[in-house]
DRENTIVO-74886 format. One record per atom (N, C-alpha, C): atom name; x, y, z; residue in three letters. Coordinates in steps of 0.2 Angstrom, whole numbers. Each point is the difference from the previous one (the first is absolute). Example, Ala and Ser with C-alpha at 12.3 -4.5 7.8 and 13.67 -1.06 7.14 Angstrom:
  atom      x      y      z  res
     N     66    -28     39  Ala
    CA     -4      6      0  Ala
     C      4      6      0  Ala
     N     -2      5     -4  Ser
    CA      4      6      1  Ser
     C     -4      5      3  Ser
REM end
This chain:
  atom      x      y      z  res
     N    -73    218    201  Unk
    CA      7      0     -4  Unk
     C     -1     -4     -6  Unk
     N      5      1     -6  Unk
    CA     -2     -4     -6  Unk
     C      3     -7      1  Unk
     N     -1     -6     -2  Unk
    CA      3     -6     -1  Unk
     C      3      3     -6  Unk
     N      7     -3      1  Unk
    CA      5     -2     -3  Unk
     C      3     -5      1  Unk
     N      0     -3     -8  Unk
    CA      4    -10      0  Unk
     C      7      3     -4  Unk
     N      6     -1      5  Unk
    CA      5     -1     -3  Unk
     C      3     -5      0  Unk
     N      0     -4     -6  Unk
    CA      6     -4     -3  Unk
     C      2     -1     -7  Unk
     N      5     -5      1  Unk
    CA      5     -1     -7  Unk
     C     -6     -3     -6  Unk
     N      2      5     -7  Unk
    CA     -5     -4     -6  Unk
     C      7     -3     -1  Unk
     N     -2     -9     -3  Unk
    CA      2     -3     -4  Unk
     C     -3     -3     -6  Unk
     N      4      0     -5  Unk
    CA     -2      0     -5  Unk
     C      5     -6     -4  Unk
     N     -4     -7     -5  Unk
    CA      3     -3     -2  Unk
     C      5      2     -5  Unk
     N      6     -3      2  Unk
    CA      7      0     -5  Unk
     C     -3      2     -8  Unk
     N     -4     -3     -2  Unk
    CA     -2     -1     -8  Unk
     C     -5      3     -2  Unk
     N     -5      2     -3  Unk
    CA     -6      4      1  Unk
     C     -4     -7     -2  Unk
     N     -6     -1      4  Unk
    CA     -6     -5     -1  Unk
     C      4     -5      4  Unk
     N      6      0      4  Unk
    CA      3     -6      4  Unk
     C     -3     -6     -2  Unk
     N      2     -4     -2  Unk
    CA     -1     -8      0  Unk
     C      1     -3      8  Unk
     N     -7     -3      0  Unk
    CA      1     -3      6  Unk
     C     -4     -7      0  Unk
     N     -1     -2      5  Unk
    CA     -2     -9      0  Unk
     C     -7      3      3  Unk
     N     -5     -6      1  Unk
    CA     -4      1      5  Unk
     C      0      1      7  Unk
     N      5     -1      3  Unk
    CA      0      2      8  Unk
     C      5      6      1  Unk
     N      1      5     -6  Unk
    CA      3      4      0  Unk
     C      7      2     -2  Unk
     N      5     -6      1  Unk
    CA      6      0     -1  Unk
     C      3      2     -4  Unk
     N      2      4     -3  Unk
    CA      5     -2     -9  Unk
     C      0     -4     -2  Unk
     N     -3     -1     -5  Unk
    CA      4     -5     -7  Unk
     C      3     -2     -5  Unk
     N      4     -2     -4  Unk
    CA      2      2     -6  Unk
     C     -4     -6     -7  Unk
     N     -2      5     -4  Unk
    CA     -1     -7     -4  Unk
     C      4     -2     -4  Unk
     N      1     -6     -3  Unk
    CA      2     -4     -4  Unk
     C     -1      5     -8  Unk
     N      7     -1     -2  Unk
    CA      2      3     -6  Unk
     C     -6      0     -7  Unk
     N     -1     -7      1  Unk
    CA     -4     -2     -6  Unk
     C     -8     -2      2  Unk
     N     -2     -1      2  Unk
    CA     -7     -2      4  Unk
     C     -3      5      7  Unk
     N     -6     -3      1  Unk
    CA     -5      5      4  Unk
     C      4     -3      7  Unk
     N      4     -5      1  Unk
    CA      1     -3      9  Unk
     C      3      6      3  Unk
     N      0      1      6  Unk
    CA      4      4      7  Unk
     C      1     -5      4  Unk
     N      4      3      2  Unk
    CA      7     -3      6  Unk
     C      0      5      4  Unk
     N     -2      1      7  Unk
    CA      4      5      5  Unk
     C      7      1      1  Unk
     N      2      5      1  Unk
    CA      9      2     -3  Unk
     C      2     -5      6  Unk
     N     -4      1      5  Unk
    CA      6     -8      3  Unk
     C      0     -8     -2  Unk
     N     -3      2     -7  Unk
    CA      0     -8     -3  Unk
     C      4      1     -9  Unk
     N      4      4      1  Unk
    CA      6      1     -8  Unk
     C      1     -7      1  Unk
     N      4     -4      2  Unk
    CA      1     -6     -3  Unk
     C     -5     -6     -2  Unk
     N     -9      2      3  Unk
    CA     -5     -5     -3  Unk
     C      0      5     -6  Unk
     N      3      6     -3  Unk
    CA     -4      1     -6  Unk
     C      6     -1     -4  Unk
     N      6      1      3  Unk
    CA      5      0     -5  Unk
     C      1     -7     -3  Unk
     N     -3     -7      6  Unk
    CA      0     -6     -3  Unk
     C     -7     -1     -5  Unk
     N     -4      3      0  Unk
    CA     -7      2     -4  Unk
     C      4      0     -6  Unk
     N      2      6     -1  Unk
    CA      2      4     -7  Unk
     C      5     -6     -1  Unk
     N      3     -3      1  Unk
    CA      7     -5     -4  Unk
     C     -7     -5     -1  Unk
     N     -5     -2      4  Unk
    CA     -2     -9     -1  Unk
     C     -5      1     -6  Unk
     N     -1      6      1  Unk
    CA     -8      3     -4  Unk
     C      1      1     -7  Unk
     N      5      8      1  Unk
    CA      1      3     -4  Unk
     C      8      0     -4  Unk
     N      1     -6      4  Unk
    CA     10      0     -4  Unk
     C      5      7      1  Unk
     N     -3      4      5  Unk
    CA      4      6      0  Unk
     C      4     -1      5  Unk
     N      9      2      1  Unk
    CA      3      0      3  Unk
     C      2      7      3  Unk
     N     -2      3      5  Unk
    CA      4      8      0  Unk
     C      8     -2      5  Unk
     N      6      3     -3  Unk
    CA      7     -3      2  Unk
     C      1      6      6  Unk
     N      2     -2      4  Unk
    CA      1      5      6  Unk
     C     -4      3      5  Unk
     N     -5     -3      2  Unk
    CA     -6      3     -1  Unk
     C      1      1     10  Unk
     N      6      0      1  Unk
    CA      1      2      6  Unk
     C      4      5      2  Unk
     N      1      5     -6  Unk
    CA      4      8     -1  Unk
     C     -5      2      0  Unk
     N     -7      1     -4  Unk
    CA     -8      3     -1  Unk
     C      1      5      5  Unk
     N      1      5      1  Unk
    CA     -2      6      7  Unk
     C     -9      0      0  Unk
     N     -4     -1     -5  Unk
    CA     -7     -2      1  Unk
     C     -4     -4     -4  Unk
     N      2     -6      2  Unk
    CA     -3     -4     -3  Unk
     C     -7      2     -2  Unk
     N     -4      3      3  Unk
    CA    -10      0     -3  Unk
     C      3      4     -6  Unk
     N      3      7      0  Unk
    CA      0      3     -4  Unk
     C      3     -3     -7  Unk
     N      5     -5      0  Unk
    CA      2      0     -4  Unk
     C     -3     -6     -6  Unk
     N     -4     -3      7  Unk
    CA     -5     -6     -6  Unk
     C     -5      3     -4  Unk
     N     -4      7      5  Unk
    CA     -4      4     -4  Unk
     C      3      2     -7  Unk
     N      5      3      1  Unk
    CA      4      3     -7  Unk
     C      0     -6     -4  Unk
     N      4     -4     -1  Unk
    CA     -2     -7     -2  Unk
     C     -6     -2     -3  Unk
     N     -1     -2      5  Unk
    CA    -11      0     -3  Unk
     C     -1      1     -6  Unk
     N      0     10      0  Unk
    CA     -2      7     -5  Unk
     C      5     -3     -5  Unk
     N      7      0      0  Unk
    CA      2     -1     -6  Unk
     C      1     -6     -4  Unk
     N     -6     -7      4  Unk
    CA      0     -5     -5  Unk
     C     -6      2     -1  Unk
     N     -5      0      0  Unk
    CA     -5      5     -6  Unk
     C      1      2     -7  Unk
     N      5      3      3  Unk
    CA      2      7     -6  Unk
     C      5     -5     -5  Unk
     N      2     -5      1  Unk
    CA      7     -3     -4  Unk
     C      2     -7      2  Unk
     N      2     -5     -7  Unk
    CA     -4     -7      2  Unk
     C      8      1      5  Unk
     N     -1     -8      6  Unk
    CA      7     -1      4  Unk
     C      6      0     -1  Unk
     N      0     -3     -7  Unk
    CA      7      0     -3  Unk
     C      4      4     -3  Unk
     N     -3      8      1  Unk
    CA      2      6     -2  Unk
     C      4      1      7  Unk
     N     -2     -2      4  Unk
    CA      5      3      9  Unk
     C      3     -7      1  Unk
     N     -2     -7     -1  Unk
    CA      5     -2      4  Unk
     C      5     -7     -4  Unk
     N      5     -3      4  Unk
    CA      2     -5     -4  Unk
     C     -4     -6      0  Unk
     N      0     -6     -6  Unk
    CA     -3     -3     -1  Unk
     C      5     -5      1  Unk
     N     -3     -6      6  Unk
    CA      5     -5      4  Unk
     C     -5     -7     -3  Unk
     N      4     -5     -5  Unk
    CA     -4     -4     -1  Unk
     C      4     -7      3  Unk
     N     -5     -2      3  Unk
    CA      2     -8      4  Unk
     C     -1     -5     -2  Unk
     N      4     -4      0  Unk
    CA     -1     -8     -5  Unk
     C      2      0     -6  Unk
     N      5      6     -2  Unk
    CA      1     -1     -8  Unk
     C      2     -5     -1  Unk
     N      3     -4      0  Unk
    CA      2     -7     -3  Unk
     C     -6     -5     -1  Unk
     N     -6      3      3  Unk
    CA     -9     -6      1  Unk
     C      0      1     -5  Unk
     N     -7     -4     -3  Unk
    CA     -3      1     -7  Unk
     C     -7      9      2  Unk
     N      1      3     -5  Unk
    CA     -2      8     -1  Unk
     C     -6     -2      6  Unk
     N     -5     -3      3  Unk
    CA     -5      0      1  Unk
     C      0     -1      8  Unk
     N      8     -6      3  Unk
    CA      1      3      6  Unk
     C      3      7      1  Unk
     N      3      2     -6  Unk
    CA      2      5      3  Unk
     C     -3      7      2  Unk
     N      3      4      6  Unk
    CA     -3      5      4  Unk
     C      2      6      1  Unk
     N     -2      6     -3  Unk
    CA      4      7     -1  Unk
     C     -2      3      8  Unk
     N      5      3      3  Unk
    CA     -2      4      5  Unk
     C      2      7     -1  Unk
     N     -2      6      4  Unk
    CA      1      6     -2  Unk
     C      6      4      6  Unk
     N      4      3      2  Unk
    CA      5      3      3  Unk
     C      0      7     -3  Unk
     N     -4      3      9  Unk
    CA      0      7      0  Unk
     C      5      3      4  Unk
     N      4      3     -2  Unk
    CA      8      2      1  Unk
     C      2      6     -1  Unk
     N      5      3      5  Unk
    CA      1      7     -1  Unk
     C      6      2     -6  Unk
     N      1     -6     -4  Unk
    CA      4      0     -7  Unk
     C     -3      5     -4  Unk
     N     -7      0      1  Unk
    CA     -6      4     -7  Unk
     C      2      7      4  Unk
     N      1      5     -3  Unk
    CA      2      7      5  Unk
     C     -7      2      3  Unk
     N     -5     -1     -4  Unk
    CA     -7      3      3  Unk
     C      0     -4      8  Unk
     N      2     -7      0  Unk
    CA     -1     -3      7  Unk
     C      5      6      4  Unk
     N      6     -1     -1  Unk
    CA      5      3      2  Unk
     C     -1      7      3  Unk
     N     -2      5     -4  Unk
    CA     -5      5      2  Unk
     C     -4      1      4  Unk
     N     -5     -5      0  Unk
    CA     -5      0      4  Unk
     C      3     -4      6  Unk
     N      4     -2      3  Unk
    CA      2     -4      5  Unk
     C      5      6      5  Unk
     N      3      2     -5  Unk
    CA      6      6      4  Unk
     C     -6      7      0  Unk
     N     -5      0     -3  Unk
    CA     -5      7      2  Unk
     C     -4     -2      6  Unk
     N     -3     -6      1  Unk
    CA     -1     -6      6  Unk
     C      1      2      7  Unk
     N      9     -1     -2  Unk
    CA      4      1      5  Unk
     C      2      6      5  Unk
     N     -2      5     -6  Unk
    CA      2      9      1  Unk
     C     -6      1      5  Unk
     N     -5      0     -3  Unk
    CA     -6      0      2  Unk
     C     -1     -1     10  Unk
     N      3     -7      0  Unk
    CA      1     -4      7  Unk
     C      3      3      3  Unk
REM end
C-alpha cells in the first residue's frame, strides 16, 4: 500500500515570518536592527520611547501589533517622522539643549487610523 502523510500546512501570517532564534515570532523595533518576541511588546515599546523617542498612543486597541510595526517600519523609510507624527517637546522652559523632542504615533493621522480599523477587520 502507498504511504500517505496527512496533516495540516501551516504557513507564517506574513511571508518570510520573522522569527527569533528558538523559533518564536518577533517584532522588530521601528527604527533599528533589535527583535523582541511578541510576548516581550512592552521590552520593545519601552526600547522605542528610551532609544528612539517614539510614543505609539493606544497601543493596546492594535488588533496586530507585528503587523502594524512592520507597516510602520516600511513607511519611515519612505518619509522623514514628522510627516506621520506629532512632535512632543519636553522641557520647554530649559535652556534649547536640555530640551527633548518626542515623537507620538497616533490614530489622529488617518493613514494610522486606517491602518488600525483594516487591522481590526482583518482579526
Amino acid at each position: 500500500s502507498e504511504d500517505c502523510i496527512l496533516e495540516p500546512l501551516s504557513l507564517p501570517e506574513s511571508p518570510g515570518g520573522t522569527t527569533t532564534l528558538d523559533g518564536s515570532p518577533s517584532v522588530p523595533c521601528i527604527f533599528c536592527e533589535e527583535h523582541f518576541p511578541m510576548t516581550e511588546q512592552d521590552t520593545l515599546l519601552k526600547h522605542m520611547i528610551i532609544e528612539h523617542k517614539i510614543v505609539i498612543a493606544d497601543v493596546k486597541l492594535v488588533a496586530d501589533f507585528q503587523r502594524y510595526i512592520l507597516y510602520w517600519r516600511k513607511r519611515f523609510t519612505e518619509q522623514p517622522i514628522t510627516d506621520f507624527c506629532s512632535v512632543i517637546r519636553i522641557n520647554s522652559t530649559a535652556p534649547f539643549e536640555e530640551q527633548d523632542n518626542y515623537f507620538l504615533l497616533c490614530d489622529v493621522l488617518p493613514e494610522d487610523r486606517i491602518l488600525r480599523e483594516e487591522l481590526q477587520k482583518q482579526r
